[in-house]
N, CA, C and O of each residue as an XYZ file, in Angstrom:
332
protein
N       0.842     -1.158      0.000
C       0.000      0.000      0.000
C       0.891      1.226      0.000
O       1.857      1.427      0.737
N       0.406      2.013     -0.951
C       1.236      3.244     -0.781
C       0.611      4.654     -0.215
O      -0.587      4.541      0.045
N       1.160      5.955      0.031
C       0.090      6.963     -0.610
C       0.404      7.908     -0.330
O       0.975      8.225      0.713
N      -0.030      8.836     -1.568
C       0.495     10.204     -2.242
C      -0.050     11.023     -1.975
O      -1.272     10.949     -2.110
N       0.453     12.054     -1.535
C      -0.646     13.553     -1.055
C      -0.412     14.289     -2.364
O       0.708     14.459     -2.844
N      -1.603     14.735     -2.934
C      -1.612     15.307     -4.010
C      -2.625     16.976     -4.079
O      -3.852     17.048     -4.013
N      -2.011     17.716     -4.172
C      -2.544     19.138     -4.393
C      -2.268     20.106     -5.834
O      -1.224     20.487     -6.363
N      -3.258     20.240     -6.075
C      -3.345     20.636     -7.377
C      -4.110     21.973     -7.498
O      -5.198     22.086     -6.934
N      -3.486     23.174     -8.343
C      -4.011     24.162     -7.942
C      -4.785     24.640     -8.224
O      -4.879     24.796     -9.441
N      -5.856     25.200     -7.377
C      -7.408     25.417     -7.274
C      -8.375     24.305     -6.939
O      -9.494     23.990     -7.344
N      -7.520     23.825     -6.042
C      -8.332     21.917     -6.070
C      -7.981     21.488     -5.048
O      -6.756     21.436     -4.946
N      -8.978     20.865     -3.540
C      -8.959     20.660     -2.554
C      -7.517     19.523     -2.378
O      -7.438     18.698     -3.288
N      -6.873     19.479     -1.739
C      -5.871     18.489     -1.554
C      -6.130     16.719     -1.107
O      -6.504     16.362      0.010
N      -5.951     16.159     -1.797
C      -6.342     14.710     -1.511
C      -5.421     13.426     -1.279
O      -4.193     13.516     -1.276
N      -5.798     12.762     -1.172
C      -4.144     11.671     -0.591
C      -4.743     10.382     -2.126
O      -5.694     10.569     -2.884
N      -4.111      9.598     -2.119
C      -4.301      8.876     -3.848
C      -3.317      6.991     -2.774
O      -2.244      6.532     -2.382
N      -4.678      6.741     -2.864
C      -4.208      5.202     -1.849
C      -3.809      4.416     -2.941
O      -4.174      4.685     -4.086
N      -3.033      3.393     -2.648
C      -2.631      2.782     -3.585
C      -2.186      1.336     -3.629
O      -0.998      1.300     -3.310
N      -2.724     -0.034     -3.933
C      -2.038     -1.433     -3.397
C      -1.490     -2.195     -4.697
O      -2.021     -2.577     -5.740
N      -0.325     -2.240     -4.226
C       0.261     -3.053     -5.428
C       0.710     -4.325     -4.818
O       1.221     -4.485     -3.709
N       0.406     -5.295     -5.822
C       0.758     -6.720     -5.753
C       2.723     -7.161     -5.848
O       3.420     -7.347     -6.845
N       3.058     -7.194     -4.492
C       4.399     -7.458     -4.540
C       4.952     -8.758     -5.455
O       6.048     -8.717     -6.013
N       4.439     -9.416     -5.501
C       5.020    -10.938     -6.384
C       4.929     -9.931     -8.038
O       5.950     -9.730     -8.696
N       3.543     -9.408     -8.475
C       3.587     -9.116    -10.101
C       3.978     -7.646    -10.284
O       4.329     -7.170    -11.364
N       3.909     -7.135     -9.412
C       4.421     -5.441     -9.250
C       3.109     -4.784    -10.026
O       3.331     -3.664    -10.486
N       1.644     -5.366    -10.260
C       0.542     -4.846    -10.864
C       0.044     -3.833     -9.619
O       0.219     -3.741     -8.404
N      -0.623     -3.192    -10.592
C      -1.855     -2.373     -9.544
C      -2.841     -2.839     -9.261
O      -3.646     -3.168    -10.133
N      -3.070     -3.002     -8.012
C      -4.207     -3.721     -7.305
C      -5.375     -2.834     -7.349
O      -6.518     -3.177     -7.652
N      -5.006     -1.745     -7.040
C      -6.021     -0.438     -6.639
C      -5.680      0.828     -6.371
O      -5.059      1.020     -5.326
N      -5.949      1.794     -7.102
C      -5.797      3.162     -6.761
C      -7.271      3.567     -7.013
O      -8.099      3.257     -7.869
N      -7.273      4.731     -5.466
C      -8.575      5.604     -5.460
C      -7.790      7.079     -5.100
O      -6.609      7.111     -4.754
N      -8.480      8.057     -5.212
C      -8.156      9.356     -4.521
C      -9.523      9.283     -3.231
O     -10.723      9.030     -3.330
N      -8.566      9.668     -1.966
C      -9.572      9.843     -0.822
C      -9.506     11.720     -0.579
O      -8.870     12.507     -1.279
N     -10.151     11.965      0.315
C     -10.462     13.221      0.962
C      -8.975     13.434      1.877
O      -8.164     14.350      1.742
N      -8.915     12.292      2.825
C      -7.571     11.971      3.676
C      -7.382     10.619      4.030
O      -8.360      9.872      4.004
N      -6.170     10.152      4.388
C      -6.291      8.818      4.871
C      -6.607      8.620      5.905
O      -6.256      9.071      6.996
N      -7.676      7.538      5.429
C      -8.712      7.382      6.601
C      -8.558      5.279      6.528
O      -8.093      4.563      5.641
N      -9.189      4.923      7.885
C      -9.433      3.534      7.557
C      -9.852      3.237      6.336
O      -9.380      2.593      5.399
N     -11.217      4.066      6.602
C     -12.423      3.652      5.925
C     -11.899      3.768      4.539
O     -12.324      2.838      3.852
N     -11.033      4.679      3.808
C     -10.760      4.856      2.502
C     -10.262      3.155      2.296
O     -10.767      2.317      1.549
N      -9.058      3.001      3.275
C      -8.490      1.827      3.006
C      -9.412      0.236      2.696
O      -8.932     -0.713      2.076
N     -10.492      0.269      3.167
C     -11.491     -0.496      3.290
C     -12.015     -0.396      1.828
O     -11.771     -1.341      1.078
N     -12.893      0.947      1.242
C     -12.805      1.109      0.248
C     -12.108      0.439     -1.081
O     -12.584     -0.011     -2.123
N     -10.981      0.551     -0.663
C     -10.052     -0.102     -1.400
C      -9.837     -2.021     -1.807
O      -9.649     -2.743     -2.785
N     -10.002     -2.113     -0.476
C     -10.070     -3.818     -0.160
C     -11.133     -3.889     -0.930
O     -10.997     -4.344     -2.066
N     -12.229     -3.514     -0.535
C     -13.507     -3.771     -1.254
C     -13.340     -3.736     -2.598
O     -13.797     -4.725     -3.171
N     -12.713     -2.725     -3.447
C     -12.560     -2.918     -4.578
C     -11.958     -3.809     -5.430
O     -12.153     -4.120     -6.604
N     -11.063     -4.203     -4.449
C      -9.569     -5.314     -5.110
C     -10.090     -6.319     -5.086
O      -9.876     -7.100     -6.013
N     -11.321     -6.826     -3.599
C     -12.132     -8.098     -3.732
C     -12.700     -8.353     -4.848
O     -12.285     -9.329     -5.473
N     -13.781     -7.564     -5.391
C     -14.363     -7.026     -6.284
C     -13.900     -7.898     -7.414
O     -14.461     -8.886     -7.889
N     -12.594     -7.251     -7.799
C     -11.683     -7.417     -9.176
C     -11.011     -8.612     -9.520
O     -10.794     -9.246    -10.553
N     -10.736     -8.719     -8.230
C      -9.253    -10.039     -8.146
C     -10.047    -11.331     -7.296
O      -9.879    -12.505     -7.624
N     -10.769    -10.986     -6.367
C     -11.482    -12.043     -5.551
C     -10.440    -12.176     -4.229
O      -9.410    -11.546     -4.469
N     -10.418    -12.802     -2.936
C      -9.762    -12.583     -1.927
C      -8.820    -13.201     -1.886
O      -8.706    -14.394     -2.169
N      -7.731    -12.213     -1.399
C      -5.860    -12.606     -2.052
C      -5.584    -13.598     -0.467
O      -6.507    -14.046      0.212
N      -4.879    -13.677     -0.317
C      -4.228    -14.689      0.567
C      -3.453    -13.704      2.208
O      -3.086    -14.000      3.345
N      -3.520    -12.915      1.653
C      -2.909    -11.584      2.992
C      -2.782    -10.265      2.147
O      -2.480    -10.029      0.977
N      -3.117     -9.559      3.161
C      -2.522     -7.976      3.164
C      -1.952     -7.857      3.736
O      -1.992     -8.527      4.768
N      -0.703     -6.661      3.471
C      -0.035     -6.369      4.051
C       0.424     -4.665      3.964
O       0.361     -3.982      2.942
N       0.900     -4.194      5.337
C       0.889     -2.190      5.191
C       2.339     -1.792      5.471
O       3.187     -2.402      6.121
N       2.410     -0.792      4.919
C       3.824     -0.222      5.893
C       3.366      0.214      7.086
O       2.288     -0.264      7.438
N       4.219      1.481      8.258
C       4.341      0.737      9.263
C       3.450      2.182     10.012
O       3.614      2.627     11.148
N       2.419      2.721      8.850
C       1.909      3.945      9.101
C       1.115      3.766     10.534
O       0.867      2.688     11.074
N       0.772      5.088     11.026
C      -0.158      4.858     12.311
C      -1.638      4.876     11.867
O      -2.528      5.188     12.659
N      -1.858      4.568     10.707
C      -3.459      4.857     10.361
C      -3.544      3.531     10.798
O      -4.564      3.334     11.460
N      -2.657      2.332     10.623
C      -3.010      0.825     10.930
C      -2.796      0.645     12.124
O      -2.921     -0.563     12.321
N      -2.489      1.271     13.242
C      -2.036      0.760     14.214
C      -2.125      2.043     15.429
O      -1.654      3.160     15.217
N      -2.754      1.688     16.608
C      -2.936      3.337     17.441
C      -1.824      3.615     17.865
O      -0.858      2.965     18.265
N      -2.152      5.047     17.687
C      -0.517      5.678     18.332
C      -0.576      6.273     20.141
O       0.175      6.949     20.843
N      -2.260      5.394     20.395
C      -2.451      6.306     21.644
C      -1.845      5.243     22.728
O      -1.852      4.057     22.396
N      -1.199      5.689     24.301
C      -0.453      5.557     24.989
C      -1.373      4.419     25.889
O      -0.907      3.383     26.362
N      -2.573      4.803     25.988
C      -3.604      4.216     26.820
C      -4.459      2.791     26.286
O      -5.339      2.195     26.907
N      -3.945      2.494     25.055
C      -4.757      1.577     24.147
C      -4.116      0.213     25.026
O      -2.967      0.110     25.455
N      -5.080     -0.644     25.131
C      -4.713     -1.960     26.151
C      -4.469     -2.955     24.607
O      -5.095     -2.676     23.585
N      -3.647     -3.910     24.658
C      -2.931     -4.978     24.059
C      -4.265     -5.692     23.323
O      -4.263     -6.349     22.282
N      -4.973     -5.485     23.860
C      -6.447     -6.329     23.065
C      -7.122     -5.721     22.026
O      -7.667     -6.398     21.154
N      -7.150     -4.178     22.029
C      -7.565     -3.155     21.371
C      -6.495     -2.052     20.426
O      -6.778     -1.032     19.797
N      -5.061     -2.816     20.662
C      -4.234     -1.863     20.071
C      -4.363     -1.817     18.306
O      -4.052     -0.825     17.647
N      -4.934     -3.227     17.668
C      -4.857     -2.591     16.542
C      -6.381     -1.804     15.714
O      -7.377     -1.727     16.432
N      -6.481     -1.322     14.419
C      -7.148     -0.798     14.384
C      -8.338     -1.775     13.396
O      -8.362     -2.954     13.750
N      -9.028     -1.520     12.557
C      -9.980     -2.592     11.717
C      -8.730     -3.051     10.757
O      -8.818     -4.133     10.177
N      -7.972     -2.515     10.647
C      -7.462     -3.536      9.265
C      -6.170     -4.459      9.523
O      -5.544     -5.424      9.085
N      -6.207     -3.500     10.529
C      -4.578     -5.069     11.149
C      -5.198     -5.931     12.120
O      -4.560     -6.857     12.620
């Protein structure tokens, strides 16, 4: 998964999600979101299901959208919907 903050001028700024298949180096999925959000990422899954049918794992870099960055999160609840 990648993703690009993209601003273009006269044009609200948007982030451009992105999953590429490491074994074929294809594009799995690109959307433009509002911001990165879970839910965009979900979006995404949904689409790749869609296309390809359900792959065998996902996998993210090591962003905090997948994972809380808060201090108080207990070991049961630390990750977020997609990890």
């Amino acid at each position: 998964m990648a993703l690009i903050m993209i601003g273009l001028r006269g044009a609200p700024k948007c982030c451009l999600l992105v999953f590429v298949d490491d074994a074929t180096s294809e594009l799995g999925c690109a959307r433009f979101e509002k911001s990165e959000t879970t839910l965009g990422y979900m979006r995404c899954v949904y689409e790749h299901v869609q296309k390809y049918g359900i792959p065998v794992s996902y996998y993210s870099d090591r962003h905090s959208i997948f994972k809380t960055s808060r201090n108080d999160a207990t070991t049961q609840f630390a990750d977020t919907q997609i990890n």
